[in-house]
ZAGULUM-906177 format. One record per residue: residue in one letter; x, y, z of N, C-alpha, C in turn. Coordinates in nm, 3 decimals, padded with zeros to 5 digits. Each point is the difference from the previous one (the first is absolute). Layout:
N
> rest / nX / nY / nZ / caX / caY / caZ / cX / cY / cZ
> A / X / Y / Z / X / Y / Z / X / Y / Z
...
This chain:
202
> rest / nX / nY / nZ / caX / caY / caZ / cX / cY / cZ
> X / 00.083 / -00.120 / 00.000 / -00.083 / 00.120 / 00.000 / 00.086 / 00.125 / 00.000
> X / -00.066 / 00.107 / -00.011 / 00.087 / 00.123 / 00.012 / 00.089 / 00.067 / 00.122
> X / -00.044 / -00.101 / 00.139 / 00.112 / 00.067 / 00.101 / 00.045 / -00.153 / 00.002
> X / 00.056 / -00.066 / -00.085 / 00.104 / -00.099 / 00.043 / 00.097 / 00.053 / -00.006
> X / 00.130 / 00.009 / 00.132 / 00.080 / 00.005 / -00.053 / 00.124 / -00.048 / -00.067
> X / 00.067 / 00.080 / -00.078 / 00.052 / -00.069 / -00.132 / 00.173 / 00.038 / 00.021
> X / 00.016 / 00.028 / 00.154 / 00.139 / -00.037 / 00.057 / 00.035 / -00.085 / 00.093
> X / 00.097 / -00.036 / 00.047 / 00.039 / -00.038 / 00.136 / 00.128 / 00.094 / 00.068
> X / -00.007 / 00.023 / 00.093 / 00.092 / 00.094 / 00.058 / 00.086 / -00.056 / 00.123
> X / 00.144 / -00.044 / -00.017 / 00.053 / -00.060 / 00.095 / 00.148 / 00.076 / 00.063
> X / 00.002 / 00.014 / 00.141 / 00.110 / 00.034 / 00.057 / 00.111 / -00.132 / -00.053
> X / 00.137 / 00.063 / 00.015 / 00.105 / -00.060 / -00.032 / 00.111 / -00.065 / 00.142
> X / -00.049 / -00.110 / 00.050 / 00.063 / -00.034 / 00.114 / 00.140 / -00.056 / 00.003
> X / 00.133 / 00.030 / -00.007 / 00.113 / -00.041 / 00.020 / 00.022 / -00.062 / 00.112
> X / -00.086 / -00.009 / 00.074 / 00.066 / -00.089 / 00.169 / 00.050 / 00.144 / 00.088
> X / -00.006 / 00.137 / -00.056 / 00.132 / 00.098 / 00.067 / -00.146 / 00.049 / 00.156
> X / -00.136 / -00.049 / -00.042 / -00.089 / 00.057 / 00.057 / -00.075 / 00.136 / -00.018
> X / 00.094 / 00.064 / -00.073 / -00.075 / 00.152 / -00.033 / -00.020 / -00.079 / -00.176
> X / -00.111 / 00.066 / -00.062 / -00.043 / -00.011 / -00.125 / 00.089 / 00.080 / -00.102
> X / 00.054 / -00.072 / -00.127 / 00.103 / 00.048 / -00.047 / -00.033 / 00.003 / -00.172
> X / -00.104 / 00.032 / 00.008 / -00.074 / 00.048 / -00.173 / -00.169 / -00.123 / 00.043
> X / -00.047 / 00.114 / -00.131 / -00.156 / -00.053 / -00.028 / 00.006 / 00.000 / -00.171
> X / -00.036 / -00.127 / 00.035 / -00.071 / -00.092 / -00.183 / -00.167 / 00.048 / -00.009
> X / -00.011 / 00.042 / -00.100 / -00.115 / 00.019 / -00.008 / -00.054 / -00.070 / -00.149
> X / -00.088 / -00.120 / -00.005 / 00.043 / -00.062 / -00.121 / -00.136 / -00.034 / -00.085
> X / -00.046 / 00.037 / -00.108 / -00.078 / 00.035 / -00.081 / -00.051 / -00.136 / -00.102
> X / -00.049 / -00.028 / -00.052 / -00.044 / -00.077 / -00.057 / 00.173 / -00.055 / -00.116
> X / 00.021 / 00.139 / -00.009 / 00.102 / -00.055 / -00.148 / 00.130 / 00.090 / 00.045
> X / 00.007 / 00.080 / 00.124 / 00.146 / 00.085 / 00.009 / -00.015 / -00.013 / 00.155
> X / 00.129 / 00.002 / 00.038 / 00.007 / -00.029 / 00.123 / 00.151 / 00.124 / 00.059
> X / -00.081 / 00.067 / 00.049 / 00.081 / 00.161 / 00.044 / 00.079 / -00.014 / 00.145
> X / 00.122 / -00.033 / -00.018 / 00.114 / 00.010 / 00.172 / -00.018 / 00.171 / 00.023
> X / -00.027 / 00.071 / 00.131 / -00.010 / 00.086 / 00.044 / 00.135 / 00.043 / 00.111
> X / 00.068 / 00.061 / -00.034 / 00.122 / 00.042 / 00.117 / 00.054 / -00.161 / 00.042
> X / 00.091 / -00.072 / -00.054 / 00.053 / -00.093 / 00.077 / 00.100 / 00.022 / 00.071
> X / 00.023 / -00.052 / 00.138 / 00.056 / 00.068 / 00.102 / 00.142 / -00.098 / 00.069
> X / 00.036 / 00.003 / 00.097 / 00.100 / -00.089 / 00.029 / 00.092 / 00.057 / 00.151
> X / -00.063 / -00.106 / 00.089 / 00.034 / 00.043 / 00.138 / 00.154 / -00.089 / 00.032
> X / 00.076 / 00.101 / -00.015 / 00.169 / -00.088 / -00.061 / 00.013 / 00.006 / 00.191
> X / -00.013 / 00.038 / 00.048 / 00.000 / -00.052 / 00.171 / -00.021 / -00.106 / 00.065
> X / -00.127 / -00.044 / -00.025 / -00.096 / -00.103 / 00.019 / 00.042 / -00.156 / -00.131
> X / 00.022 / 00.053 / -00.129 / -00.049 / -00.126 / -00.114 / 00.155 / 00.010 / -00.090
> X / 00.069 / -00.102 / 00.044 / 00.123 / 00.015 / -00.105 / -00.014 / 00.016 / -00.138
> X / 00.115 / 00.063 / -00.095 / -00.022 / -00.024 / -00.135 / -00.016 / -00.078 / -00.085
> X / 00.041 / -00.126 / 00.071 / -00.013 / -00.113 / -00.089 / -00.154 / -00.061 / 00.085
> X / -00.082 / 00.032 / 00.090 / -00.133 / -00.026 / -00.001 / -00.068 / 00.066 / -00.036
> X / 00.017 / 00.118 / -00.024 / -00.080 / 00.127 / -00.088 / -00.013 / -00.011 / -00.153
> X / 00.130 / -00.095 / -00.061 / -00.028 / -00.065 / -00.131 / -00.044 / -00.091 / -00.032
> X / -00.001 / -00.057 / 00.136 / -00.044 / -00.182 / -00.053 / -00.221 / 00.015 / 00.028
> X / -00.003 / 00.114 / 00.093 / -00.135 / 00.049 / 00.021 / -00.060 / 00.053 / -00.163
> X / 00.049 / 00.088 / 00.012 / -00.061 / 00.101 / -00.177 / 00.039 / -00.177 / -00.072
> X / 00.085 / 00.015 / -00.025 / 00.022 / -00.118 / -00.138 / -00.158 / -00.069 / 00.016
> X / -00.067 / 00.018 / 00.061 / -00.131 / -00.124 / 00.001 / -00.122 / 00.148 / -00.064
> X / 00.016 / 00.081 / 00.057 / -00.071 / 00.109 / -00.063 / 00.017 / 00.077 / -00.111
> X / 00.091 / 00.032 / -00.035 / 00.103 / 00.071 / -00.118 / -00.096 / -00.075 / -00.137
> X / 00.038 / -00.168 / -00.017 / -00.069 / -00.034 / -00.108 / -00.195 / 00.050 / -00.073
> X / -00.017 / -00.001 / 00.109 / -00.167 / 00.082 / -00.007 / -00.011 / 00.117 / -00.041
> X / 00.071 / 00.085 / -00.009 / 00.024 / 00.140 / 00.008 / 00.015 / 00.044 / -00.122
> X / -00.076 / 00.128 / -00.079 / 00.012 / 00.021 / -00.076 / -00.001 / 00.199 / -00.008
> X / 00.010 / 00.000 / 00.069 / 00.033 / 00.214 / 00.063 / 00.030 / 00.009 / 00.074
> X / 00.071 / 00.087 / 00.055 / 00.039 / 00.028 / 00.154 / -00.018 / 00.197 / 00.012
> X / -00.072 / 00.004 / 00.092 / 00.038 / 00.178 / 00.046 / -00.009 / 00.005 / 00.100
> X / 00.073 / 00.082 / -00.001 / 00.086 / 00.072 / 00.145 / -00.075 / 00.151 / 00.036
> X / -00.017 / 00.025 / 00.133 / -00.103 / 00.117 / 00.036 / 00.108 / 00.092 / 00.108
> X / 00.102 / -00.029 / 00.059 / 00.075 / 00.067 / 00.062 / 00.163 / -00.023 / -00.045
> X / 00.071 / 00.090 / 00.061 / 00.139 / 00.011 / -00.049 / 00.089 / -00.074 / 00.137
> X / -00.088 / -00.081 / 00.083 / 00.011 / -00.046 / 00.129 / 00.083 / -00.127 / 00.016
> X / 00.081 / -00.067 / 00.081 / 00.013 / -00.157 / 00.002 / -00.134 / -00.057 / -00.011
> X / -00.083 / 00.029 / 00.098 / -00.113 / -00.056 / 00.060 / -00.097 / -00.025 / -00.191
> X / 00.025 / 00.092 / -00.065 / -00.048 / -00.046 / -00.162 / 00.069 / -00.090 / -00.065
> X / 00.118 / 00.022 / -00.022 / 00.051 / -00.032 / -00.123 / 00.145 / -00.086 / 00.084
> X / -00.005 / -00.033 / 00.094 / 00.145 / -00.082 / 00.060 / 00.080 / -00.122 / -00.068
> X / -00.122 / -00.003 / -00.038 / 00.023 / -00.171 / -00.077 / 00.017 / 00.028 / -00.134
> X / -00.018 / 00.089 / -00.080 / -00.006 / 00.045 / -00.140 / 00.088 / -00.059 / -00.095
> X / 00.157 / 00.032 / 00.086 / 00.095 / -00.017 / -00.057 / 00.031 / -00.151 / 00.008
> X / -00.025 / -00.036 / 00.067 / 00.051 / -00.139 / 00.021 / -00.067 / -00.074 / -00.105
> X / -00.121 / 00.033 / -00.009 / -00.116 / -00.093 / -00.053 / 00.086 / 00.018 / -00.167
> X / 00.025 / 00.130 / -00.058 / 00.025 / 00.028 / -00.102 / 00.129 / -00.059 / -00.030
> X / 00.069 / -00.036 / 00.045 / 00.144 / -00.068 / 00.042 / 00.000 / -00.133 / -00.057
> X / -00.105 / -00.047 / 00.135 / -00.004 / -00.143 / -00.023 / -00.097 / -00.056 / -00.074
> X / -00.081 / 00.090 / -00.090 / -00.100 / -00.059 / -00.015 / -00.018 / 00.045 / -00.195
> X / 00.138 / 00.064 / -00.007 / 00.022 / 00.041 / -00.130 / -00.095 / 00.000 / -00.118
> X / -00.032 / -00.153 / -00.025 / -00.002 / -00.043 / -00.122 / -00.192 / 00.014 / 00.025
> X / -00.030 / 00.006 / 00.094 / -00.207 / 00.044 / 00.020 / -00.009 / 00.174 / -00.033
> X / 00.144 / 00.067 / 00.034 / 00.006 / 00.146 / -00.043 / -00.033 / 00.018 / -00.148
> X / 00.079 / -00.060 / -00.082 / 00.066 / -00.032 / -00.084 / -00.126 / 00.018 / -00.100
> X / -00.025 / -00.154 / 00.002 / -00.141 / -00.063 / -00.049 / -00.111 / 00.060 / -00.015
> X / -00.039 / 00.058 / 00.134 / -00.168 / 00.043 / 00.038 / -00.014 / 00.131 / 00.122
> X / 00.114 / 00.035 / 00.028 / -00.081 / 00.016 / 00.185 / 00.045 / 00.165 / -00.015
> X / -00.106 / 00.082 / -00.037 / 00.071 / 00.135 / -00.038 / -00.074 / 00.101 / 00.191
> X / 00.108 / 00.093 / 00.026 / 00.016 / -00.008 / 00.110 / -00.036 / 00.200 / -00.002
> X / -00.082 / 00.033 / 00.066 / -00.026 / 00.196 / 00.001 / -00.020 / -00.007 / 00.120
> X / 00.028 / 00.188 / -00.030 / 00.023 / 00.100 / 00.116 / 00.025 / 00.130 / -00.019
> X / -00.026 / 00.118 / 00.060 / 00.046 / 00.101 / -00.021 / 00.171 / 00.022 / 00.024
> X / 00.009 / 00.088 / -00.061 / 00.134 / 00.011 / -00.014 / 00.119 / 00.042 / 00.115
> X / -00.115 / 00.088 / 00.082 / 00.066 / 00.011 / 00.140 / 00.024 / -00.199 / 00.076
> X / -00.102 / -00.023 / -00.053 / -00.015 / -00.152 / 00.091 / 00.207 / -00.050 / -00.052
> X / -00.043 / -00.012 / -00.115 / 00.092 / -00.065 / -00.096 / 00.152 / 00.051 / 00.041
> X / 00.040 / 00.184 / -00.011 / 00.116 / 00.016 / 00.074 / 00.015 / 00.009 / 00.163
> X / -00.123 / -00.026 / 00.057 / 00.029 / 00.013 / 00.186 / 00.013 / -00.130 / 00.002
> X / -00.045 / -00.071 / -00.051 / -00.005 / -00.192 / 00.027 / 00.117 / -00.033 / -00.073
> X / 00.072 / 00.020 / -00.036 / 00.137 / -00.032 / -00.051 / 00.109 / 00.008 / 00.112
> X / -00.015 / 00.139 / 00.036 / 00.084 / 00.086 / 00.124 / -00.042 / -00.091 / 00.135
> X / -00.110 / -00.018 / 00.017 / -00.064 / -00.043 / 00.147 / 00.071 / -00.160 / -00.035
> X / -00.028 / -00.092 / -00.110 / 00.032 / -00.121 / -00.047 / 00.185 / -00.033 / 00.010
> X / 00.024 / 00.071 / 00.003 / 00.171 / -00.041 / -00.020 / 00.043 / 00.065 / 00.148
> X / -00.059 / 00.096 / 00.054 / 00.034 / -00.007 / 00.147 / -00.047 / -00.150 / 00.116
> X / -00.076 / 00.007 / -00.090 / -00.094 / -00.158 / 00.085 / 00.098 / -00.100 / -00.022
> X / 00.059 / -00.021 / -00.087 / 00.063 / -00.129 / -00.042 / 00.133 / -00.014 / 00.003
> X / 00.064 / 00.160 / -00.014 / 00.124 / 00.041 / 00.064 / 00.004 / -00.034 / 00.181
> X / -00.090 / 00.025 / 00.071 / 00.011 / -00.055 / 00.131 / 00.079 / -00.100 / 00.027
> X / -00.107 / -00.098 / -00.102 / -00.057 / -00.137 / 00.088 / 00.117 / -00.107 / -00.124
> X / 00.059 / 00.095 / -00.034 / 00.110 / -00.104 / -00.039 / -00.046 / -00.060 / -00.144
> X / -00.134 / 00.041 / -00.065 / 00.008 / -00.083 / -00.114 / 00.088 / 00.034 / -00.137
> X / -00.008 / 00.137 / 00.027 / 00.055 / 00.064 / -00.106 / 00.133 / 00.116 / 00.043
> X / 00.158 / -00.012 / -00.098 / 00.072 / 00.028 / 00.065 / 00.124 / -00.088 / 00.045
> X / 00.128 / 00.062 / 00.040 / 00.119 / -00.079 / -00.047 / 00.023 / -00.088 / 00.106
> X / -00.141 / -00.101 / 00.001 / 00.047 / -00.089 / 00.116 / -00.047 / -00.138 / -00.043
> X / 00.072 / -00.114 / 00.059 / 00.014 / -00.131 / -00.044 / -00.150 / -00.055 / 00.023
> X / -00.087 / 00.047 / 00.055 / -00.185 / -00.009 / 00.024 / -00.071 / 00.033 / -00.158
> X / 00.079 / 00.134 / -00.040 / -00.075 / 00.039 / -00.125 / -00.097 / -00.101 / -00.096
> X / -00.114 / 00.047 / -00.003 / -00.098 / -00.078 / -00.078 / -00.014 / 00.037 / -00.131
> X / 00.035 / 00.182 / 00.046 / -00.012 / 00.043 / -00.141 / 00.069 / 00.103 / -00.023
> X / -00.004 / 00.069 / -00.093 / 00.126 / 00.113 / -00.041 / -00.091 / 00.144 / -00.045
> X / 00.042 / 00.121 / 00.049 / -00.060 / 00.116 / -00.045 / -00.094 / 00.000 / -00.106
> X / 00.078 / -00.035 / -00.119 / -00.051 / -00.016 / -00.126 / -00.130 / -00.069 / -00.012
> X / -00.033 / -00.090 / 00.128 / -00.090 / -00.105 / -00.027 / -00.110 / 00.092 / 00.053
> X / -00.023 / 00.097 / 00.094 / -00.103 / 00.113 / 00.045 / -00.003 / 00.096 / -00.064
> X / 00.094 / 00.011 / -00.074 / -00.007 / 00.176 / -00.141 / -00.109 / -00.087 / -00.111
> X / 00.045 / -00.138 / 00.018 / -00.063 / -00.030 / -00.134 / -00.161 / -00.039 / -00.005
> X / -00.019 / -00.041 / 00.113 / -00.140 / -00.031 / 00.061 / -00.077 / 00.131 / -00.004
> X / 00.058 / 00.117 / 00.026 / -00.052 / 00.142 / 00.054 / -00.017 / 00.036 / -00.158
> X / 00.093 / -00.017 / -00.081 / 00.031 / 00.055 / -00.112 / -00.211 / -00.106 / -00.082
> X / 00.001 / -00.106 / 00.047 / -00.112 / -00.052 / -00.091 / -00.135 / 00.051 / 00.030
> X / 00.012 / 00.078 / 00.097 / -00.125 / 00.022 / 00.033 / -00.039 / 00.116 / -00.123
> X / -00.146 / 00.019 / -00.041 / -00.102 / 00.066 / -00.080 / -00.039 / 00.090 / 00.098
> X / 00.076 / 00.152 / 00.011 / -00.021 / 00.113 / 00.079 / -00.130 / 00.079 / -00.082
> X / -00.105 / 00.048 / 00.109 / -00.127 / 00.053 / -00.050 / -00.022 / 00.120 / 00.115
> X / -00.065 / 00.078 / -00.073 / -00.020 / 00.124 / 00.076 / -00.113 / -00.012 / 00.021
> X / -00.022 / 00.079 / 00.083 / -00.179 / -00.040 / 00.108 / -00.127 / 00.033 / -00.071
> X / -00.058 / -00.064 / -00.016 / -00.142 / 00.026 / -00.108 / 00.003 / -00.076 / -00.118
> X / 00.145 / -00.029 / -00.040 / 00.019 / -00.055 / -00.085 / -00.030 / -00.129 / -00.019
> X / -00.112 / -00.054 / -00.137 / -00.070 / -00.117 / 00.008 / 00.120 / -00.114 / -00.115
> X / -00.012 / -00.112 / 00.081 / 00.101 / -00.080 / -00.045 / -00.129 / -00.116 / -00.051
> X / -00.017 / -00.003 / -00.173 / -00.117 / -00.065 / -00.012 / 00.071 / -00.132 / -00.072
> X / -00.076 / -00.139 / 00.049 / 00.070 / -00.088 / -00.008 / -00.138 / -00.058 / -00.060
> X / -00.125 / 00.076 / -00.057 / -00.092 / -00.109 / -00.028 / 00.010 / -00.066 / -00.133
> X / 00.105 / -00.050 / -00.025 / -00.002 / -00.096 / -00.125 / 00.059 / -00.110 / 00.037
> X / 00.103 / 00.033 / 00.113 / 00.063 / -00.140 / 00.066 / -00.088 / -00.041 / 00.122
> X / -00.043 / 00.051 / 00.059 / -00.085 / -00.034 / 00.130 / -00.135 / 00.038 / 00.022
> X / -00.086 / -00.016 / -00.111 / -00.109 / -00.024 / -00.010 / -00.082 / 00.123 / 00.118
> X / 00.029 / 00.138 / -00.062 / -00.056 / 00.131 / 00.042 / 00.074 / 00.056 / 00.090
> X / 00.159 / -00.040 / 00.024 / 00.025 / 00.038 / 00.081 / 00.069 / 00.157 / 00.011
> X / -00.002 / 00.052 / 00.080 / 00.073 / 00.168 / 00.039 / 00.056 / 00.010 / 00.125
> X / 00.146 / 00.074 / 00.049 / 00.036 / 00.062 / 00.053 / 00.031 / 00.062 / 00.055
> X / -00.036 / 00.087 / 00.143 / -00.010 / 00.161 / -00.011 / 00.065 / 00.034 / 00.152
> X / 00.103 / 00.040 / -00.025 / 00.073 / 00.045 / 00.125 / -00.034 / 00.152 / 00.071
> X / -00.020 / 00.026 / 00.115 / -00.088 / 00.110 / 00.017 / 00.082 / 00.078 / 00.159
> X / 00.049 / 00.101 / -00.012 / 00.067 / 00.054 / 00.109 / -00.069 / -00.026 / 00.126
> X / 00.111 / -00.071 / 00.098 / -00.058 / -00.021 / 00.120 / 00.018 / 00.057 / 00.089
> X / 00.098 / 00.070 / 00.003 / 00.028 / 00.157 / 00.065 / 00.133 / -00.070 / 00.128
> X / -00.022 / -00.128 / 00.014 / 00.069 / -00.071 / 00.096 / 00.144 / 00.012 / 00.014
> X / 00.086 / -00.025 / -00.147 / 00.130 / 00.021 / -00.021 / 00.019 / 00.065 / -00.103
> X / 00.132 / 00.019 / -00.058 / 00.034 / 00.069 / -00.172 / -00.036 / -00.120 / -00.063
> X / -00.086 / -00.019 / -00.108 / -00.015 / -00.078 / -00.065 / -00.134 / -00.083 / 00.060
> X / 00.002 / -00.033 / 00.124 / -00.132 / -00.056 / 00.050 / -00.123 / -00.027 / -00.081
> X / -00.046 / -00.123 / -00.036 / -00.104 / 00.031 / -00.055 / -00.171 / -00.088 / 00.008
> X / -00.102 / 00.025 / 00.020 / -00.107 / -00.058 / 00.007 / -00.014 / -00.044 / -00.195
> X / 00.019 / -00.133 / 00.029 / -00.084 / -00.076 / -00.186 / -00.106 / -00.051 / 00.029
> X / -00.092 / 00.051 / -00.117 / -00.081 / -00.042 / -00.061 / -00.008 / -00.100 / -00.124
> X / -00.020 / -00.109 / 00.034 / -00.015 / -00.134 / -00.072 / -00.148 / 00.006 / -00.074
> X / -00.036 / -00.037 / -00.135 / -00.101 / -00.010 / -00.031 / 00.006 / -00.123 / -00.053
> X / -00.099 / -00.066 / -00.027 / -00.049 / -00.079 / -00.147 / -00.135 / 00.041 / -00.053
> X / -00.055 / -00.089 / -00.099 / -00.093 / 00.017 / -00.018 / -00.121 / -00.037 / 00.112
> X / 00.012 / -00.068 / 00.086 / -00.048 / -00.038 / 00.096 / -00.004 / 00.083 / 00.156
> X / 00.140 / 00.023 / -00.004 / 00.015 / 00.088 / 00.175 / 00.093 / 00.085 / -00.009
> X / -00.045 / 00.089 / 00.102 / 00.074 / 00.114 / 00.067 / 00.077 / 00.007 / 00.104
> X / 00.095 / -00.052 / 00.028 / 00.082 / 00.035 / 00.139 / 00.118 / 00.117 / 00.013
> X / 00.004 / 00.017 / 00.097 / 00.075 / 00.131 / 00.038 / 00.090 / -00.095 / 00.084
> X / 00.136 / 00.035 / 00.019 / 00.118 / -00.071 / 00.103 / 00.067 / 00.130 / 00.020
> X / -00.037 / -00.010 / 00.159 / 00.078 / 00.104 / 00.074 / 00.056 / 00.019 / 00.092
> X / 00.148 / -00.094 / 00.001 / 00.058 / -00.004 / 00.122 / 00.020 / 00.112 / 00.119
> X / 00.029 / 00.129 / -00.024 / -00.003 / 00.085 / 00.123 / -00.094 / 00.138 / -00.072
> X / -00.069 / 00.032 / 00.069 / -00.054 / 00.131 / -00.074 / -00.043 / 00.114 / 00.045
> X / 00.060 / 00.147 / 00.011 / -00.009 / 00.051 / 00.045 / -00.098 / 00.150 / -00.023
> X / -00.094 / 00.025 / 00.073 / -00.121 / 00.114 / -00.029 / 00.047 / 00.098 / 00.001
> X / 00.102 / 00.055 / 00.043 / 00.062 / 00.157 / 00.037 / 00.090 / 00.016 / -00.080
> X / 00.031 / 00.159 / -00.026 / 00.092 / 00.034 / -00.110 / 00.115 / 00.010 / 00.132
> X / 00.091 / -00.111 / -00.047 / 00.152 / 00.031 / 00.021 / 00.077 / 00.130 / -00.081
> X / 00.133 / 00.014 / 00.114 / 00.058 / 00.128 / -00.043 / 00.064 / -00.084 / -00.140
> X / 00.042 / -00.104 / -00.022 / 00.100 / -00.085 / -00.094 / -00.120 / -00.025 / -00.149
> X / -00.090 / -00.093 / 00.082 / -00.118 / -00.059 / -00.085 / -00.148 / 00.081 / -00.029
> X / -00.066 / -00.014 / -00.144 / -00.136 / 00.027 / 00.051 / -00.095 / -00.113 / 00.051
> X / -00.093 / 00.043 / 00.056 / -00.076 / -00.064 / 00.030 / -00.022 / -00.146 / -00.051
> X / -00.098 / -00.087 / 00.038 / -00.019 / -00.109 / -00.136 / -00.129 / 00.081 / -00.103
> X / 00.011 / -00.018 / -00.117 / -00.087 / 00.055 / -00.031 / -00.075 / -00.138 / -00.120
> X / -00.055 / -00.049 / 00.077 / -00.081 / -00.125 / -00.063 / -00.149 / 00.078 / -00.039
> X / -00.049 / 00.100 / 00.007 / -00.135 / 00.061 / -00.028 / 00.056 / 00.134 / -00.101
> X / -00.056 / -00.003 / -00.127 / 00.057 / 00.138 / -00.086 / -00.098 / 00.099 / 00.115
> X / -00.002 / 00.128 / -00.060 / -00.100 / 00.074 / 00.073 / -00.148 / -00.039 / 00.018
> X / -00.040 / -00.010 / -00.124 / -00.141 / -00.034 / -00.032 / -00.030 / -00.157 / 00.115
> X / 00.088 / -00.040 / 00.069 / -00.010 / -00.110 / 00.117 / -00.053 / -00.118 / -00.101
């Protein structure tokens, strides 16, 4: 009937206990939302052997903050998971997301030993320029229309006022409307505007 609905929407459990991306998965496209990676709690080599079971399903990925808590896992996934990049798995964000999540991403991994001139290294600079480098940077409003591959699907990244780049998406199909909005903020920051998910006309 007309309110079946025609997604399923699942948190992403690594074992780390905090939730570390949401699948939201559609009849025919199946959208990774901020995948994340609690390098404290979930080693790197269980953080790959985790995604490796999810990664194959996956056919988009976007990112809504320039945060670990979004995009932690980004690089890794893109690393190890090359050849699903490659193939199928095209990956957006605004562009603030794209250069703060690079910067925030190689401090993260510079820490913790993955990346960097040490005998741990998993991976090498180059391997996070190049991940950062694949992402499809979009400016806010801007509709990313995919309805010939995903059966009505659209796009729409929408200032969340939360961080630089922050953003509330709007997912369509021909079927549904969802909004994903990890932090969102009502007040005009001195940095950010507001979120502005309502034009004037509301």
């Amino acid at each position: 009937g007309a309110n079946r609905m025609t997604f399923k929407y699942l948190c992403c459990d690594d074992g780390s206990g905090t939730p570390v991306g949401t699948v939201v998965q559609f009849e025919n496209v199946t959208i990774l939302i901020d995948p994340s990676w609690v390098a404290d709690k979930i080693s790197y080599k269980a953080a790959v052997s985790y995604w490796s079971e999810v990664i194959p399903t996956i056919d988009l990925i976007i990112l809504s903050e320039p945060t670990i808590e979004s995009l932690g896992a980004y690089a890794l996934l893109f690393y190890n998971f090359l050849s699903h990049f490659i193939s199928r798995i095209d990956v957006y964000a605004t562009l603030p997301i794209s250069n703060l999540g690079r910067v925030s991403t190689i401090d993260y991994y510079v820490n913790r030993g993955i990346v960097g001139p040490f005998t741990t290294n998993e991976m090498d600079l180059d391997d996070i320029e190049r991940a950062f480098d694949f992402i499809k940077s979009l400016r806010y409003s801007q509709i990313v229309d995919l309805k010939f591959k995903f059966d009505g699907l659209t796009l729409t990244a929408f200032n969340s006022g939360s961080t630089p780049g922050g953003s509330l998406w709007c997912i369509s199909t021909y079927e549904e409307k969802l909004i994903y909005a990890k932090r969102w903020n009502h007040t005009k920051g001195t940095l950010l505007n507001g979120a502005n998910l309502l034009d004037n006309s509301g």
